[in-house]
C-alpha positions in Angstrom: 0.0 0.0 0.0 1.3 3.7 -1.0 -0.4 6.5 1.0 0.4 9.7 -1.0 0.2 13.2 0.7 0.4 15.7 -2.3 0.3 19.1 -0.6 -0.8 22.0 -3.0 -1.3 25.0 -0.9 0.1 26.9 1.8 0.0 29.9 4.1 1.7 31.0 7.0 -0.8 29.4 9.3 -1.7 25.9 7.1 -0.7 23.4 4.5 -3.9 21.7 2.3 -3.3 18.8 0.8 -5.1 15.8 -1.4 -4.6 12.2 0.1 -4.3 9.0 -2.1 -4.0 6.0 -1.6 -2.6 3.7 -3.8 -3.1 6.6 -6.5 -7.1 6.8 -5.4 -8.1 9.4 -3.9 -9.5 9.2 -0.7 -9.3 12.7 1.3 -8.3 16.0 1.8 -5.7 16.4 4.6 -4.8 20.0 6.5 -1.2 20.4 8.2 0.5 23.1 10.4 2.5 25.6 7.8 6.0 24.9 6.8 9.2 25.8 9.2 12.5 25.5 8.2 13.2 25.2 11.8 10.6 22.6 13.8 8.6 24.0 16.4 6.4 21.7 18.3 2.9 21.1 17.8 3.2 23.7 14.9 5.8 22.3 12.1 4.2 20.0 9.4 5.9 16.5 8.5 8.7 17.0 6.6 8.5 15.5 2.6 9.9 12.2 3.0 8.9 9.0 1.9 7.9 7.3 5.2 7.5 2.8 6.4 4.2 2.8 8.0 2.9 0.2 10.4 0.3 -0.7 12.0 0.7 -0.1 16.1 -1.4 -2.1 17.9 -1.3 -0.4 21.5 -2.2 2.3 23.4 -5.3 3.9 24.6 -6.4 5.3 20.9 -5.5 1.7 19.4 -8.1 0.2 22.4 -10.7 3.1 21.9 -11.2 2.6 17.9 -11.0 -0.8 18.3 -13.9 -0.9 21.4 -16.2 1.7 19.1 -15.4 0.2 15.7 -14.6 -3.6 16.3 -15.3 -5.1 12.7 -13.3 -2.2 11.2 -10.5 -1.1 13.3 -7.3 -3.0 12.7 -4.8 -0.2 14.2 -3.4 2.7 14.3 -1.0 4.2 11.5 
């Protein structure tokens, strides 16, 4: 599976993007603004290409898991 983030506008306060996965699209995503020196809580992810897994712990894992039990395989 490729998830795609393809960012196409920013200001000084936000970065919009369009979501794909496996070249599909499948939403729209919205990001802190670009810093050339990170901040915390208010730098976007860096471009990169990324591994992804699945983590199956923690108290969001449990909570979408208890709320959506035939859906929710993890978090990303």
């Amino acid at each position: 599976m490729q998830i795609t983030v393809r960012r196409f506008h920013s200001t000084v306060d936000a970065s919009l993007s369009l979501v794909s996965v496996n070249g599909k699209f499948v939403a729209f995503g919205l990001e802190d603004q670009f810093r050339h020196a990170k901040k915390a809580a208010e730098t976007r992810i860096p471009a990169e290409q990324y591994r992804i897994t699945l983590r199956t712990q923690g108290d969001f894992h449990q909570r979408y898991g208890t709320k959506f039990p035939d859906f929710h395989q993890g978090m990303l």
